[in-house]
N, C-alpha and C positions, 0 to 999 in steps of 0.2 A: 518498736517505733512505727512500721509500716499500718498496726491494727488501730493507732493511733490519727494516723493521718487522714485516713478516710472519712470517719466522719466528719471532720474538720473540712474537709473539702467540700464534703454536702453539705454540710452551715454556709460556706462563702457562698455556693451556688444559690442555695435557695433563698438568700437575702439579698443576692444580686437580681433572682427574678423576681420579688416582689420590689424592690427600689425599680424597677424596669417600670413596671404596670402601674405603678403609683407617679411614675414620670409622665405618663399619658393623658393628656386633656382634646377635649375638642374643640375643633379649631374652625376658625371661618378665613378664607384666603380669595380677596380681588384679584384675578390675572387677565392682563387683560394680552400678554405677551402672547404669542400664535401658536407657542408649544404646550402652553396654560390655559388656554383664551377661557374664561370660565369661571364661577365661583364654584370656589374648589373648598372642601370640608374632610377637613382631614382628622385622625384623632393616632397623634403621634405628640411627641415629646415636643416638638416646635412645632408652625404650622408652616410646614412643606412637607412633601409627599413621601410616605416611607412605606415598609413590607405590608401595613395594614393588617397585621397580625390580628388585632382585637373588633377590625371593622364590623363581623358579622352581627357582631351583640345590635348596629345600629341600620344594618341597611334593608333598609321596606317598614322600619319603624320608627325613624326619627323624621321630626316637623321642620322644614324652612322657612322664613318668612321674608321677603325683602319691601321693604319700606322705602319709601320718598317722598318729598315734600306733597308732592300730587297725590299718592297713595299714599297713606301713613296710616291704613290697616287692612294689609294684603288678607287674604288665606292662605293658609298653609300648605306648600307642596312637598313632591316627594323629591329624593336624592337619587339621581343615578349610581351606580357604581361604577367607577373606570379603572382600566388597567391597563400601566403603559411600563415597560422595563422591569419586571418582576416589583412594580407598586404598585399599590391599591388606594380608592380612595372616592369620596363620593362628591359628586356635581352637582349645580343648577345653570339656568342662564345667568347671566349680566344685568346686572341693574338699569334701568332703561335712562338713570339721569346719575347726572355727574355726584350729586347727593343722593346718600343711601344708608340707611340701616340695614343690614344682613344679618339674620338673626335664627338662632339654630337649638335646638333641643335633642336631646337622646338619653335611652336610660338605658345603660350598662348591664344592669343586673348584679347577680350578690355574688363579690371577690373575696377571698380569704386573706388577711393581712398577717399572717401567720394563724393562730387560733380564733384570730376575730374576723368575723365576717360582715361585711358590710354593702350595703343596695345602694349602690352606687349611680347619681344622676349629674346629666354635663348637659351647661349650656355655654353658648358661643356665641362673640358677635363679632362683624366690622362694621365700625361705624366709619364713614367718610364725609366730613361737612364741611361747608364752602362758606358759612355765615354762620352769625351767632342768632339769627331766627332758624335757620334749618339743623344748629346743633340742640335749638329749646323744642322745637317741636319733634326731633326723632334721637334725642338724646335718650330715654327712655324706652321700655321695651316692655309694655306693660302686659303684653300676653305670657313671657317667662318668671316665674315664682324667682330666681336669682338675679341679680341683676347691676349691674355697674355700670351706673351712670354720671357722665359729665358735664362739667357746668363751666363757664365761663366767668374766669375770677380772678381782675385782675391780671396782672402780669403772671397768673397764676392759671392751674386746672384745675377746678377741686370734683374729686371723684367720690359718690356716693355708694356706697354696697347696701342693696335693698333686699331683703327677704318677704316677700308674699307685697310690696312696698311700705314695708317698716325698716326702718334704719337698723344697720347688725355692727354694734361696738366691740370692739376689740378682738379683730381678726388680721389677719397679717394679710398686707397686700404685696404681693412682686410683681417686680417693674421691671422693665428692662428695656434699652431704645437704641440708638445706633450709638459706635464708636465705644463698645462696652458699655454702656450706661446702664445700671446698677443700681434699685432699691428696693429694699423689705420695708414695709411703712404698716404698721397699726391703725386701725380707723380707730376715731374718737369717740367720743359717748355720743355724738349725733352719726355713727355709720361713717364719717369724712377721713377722707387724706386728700392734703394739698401739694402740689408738683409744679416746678417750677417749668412751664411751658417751652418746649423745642422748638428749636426754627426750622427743624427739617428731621426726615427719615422718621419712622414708625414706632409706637409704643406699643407693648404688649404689658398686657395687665392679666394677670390670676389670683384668685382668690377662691374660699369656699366657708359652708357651714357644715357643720355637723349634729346630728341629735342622736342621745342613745333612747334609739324608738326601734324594740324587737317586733319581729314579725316574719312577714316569709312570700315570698316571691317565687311562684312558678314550683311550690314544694319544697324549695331550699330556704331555711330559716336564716335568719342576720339576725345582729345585735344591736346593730346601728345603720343609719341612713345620714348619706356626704352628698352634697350637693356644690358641685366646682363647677366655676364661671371663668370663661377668658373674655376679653377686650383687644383686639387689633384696632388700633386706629390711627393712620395717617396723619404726618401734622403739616406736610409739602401746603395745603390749603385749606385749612382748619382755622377757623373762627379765631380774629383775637381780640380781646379786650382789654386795649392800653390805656394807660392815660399819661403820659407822656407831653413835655413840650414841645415845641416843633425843632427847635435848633438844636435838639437832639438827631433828628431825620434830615433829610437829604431833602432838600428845597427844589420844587421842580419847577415852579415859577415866579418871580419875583418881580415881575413886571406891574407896571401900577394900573389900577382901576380908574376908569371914567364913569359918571353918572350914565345909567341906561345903558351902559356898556357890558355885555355877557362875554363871559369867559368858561370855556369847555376843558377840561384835563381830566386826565387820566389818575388813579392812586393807584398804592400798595400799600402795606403794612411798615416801609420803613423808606416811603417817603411823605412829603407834604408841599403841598401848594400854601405859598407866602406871596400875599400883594401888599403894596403900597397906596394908600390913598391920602391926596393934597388936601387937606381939610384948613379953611379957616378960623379963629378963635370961635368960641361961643356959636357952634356950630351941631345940629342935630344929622344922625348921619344912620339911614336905614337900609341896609342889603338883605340878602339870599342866596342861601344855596341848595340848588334844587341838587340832591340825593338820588340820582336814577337808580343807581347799583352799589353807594358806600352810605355808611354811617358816619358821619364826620363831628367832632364838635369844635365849634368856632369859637376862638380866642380875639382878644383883641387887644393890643398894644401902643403905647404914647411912644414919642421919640427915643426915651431914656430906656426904653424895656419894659417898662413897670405894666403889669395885667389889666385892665381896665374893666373885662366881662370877658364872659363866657358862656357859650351856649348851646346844650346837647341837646335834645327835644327826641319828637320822633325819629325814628331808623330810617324812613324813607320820606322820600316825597321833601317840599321846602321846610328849610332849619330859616328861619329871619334871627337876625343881629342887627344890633344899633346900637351907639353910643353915642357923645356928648363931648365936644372937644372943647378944653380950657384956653387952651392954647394955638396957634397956628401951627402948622407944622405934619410931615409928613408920620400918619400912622398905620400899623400894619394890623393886616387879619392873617390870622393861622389856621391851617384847616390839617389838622391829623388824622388819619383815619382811624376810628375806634372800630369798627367792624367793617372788613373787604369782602369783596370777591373778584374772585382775579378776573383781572379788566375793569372794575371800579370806574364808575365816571361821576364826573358830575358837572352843574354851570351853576358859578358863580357871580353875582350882580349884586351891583350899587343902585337900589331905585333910587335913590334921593336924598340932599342936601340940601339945608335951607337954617337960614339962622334959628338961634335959639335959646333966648335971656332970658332970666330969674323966672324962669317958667313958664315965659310967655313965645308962644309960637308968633314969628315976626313975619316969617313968607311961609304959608300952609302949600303942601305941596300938591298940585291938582290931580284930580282922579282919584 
């Protein structure tokens, strides 16, 4: 029995160190906390700081890049290594704006997955975006051959897996995000999986490719070449794209509008400014909202409820609305935000009201 047991113990062991090594990806980590303060790169099983056992394979040869809407194609710099309580693990600075892409490369070299050996390459990002123009412009990371990218869809996230930027179908994605949240998802024949967007706390995405392309690294031959990507990305202030009616949201103002009269408020993502305007029958009726820092689109509404128009245009700067009243009677504009950023503002007005029969402008309004 005893001559029996031993090898049996060398199988558990050596399968629990390569299940070990094959748990390891690289990681990109924002901290902005005083014991962290730092973008921290780590290549551990999660991303926070561990023994750094496999660090060496990457420190003095892996790329960083940090992106922002102002920069959006840095150069690439190098990683410290630091060492705090028997871990390892390597650094850069801080992103200089609240939006940022951080974006990481390193190549491993060739591991043995029992008889197969494989040249193993890892890229890494966080992304952190405040708008849905600062997730279209650094949502992408066009300097790493791997790449997972997101899009703005809906009530939805839909993530792309791009190889060399061609779409790569039917690879398994894992997911995972606060309060145990949990998924393995397939991309489809366009590279896609769709995810039903968080209202808070961090998602982590991995993924990879693989090719059986033999060859030899450094003198050590492989059989195959794995190329694994993670995604960290925040959703506490992440881009959203609703489309939503307002009485679904928390109405911040309901006060009524006067002609030439501006009005200033604040958004978020799950509230909405609601006015009232006195409009007479057979009535033309022309506003604005000037979009400093929200995307809004303006709805418009009769006494009964019923839609009247709608109107999304540009992301910034004046959205105009106008409608045509049948009836007298007080009607409302809705304004949801479709894309924030926190602190969101904007000023709302009524340029003018002036009759308006079977077509015919009755008081043209001056200026």
């Amino acid at each position: 029995m005893k001559s029996l047991k031993a090898p049996v113990v060398f199988l558990i062991v050596c399968l629990c160190i390569a299940a070990s090594a094959n748990a390891h990806y690289l990681w990109v980590s924002v901290d902005r906390a005083p014991e962290m303060r730092g973008t921290n790169i780590y290549f551990e099983e999660t991303p926070k700081a561990g023994d750094g056992h496999y660090l060496d394979h990457f420190l003095g040869k892996s790329d960083v890049w940090i992106r922002t809407v102002e920069r959006p194609a840095p150069k690439p710099i190098k990683a410290e290594e630091v060492k705090a309580r028997e871990k390892r693990w390597m650094r850069v600075a801080l992103p200089e704006a609240d939006a940022y892409s951080v974006d990481s490369y390193g190549k491993f070299g060739v591991y043995a997955y029992g008889e197969k050996k494989v040249l193993l390459h890892y890229y890494a990002r966080n992304l952190n975006v405040d708008s849905h123009d600062a997730m279209h412009e650094l949502g992408r990371a066009e300097q790493m051959d791997l790449d997972l990218v997101p899009h703005d869809h809906g009530g939805q996230i839909e993530f792309t897996l791009l190889w060399k930027g061609e779409p790569v179908a039917d690879r398994m994605v894992f997911i995972r995000g606060p309060e145990g949240f949990r998924e393995n998802v397939k991309t489809n024949a366009k590279g896609r999986i769709e995810l039903k967007r968080l209202s808070k706390g961090t998602l982590t995405l991995r993924s990879s490719v693989e090719f059986d392309t033999p060859g030899n690294e450094n003198g050590e031959a492989f059989e195959a070449i794995r190329h694994n990507v993670t995604l960290v990305m925040p959703m506490n202030h992440a881009s959203k794209a609703v489309n939503v009616e307002a009485k679904n949201l928390d109405v911040t103002n309901d006060a009524p509008l006067k002609v030439n009269e501006s009005r200033s408020s604040e958004l978020t993502l799950k509230t909405a400014d609601e006015y009232t305007v006195n409009v007479k029958e057979n009535t033309f009726v022309l506003g604005t909202v000037d979009q400093i820092s929200v995307d809004v689109a303006v709805s418009i509404h009769d006494m009964d409820g019923k839609k009247l128009a709608e109107f999304d245009g540009s992301g910034r700067g004046p959205e105009y609305f106008h409608f045509e009243s049948d009836k007298a009677g007080l009607y409302k504009i809705q304004l949801p935000a479709a894309h924030v950023v926190c602190g969101s503002s904007l000023l709302t007005c009524i340029k003018c009201m002036f009759p308006f029969v079977d077509g015919i402008l009755i008081t043209a309004p001056s200026g």
